[in-house]
C-alpha positions as CSV (number, residue, x, y, z in Angstrom):
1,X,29.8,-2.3,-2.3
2,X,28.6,-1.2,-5.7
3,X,25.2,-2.6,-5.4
4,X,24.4,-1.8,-1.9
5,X,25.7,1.8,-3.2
6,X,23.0,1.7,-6.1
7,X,20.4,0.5,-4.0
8,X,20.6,3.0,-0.7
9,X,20.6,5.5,-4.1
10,X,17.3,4.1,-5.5
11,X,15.4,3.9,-2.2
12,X,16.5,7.4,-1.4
13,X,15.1,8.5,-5.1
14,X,11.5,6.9,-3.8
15,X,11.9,8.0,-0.7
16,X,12.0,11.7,-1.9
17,X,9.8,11.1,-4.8
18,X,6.8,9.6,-2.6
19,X,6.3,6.4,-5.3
20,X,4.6,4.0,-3.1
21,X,2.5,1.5,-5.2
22,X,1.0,-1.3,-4.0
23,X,-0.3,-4.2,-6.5
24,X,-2.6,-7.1,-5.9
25,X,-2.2,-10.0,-8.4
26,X,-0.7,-7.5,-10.8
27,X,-3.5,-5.2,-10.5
28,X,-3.0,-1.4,-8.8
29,X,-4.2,-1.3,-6.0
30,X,-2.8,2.2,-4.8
31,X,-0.3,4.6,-6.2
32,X,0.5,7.6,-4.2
33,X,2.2,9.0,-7.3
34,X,-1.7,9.4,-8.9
35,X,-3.0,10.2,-5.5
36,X,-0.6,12.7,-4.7
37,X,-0.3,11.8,-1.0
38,X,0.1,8.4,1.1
39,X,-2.8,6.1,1.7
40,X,-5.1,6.0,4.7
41,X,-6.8,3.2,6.2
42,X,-10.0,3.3,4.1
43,X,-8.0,4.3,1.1
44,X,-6.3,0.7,1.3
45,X,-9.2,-1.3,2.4
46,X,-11.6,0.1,-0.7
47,X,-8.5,-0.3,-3.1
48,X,-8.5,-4.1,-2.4
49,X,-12.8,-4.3,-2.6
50,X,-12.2,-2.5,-6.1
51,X,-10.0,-5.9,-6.9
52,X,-12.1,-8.0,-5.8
53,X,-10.8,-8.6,-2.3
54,X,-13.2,-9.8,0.6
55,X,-12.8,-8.9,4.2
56,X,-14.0,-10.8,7.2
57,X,-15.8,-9.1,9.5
58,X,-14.2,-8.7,13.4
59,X,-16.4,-11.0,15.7
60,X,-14.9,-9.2,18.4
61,X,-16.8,-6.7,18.9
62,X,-16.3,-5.9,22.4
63,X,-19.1,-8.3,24.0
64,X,-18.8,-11.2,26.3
65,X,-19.3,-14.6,25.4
């Protein structure tokens, strides 16, 4: 009961504070404690390019066979 006290505590704290980092292979890939605000889209997809990340591109596209 203790632990699951300390933790609901501890989530709460980020919660309120805003910390939400997110690492890739130890290396920062966003922290909306610098940024000041949470991330967006973009903000994600050029924070794993700037680790060295590589996206596939959709083939999608809307067209037909």
């Amino acid at each position: 009961m203790f632990t699951w006290l300390i933790g609901n505590m501890v989530s709460s704290g980020f919660t309120q504070t805003g910390a939400f980092e997110i690492y890739h292979h130890k290396r920062l890939v966003w922290s909306s404690v610098k940024a000041g605000r949470m991330p967006t889209y973009p903000d994600l997809i050029n924070g794993f390019k700037k680790n060295g990340v590589e996206f596939m591109e959709s083939i999608s596209g809307g067209h037909g066979p």
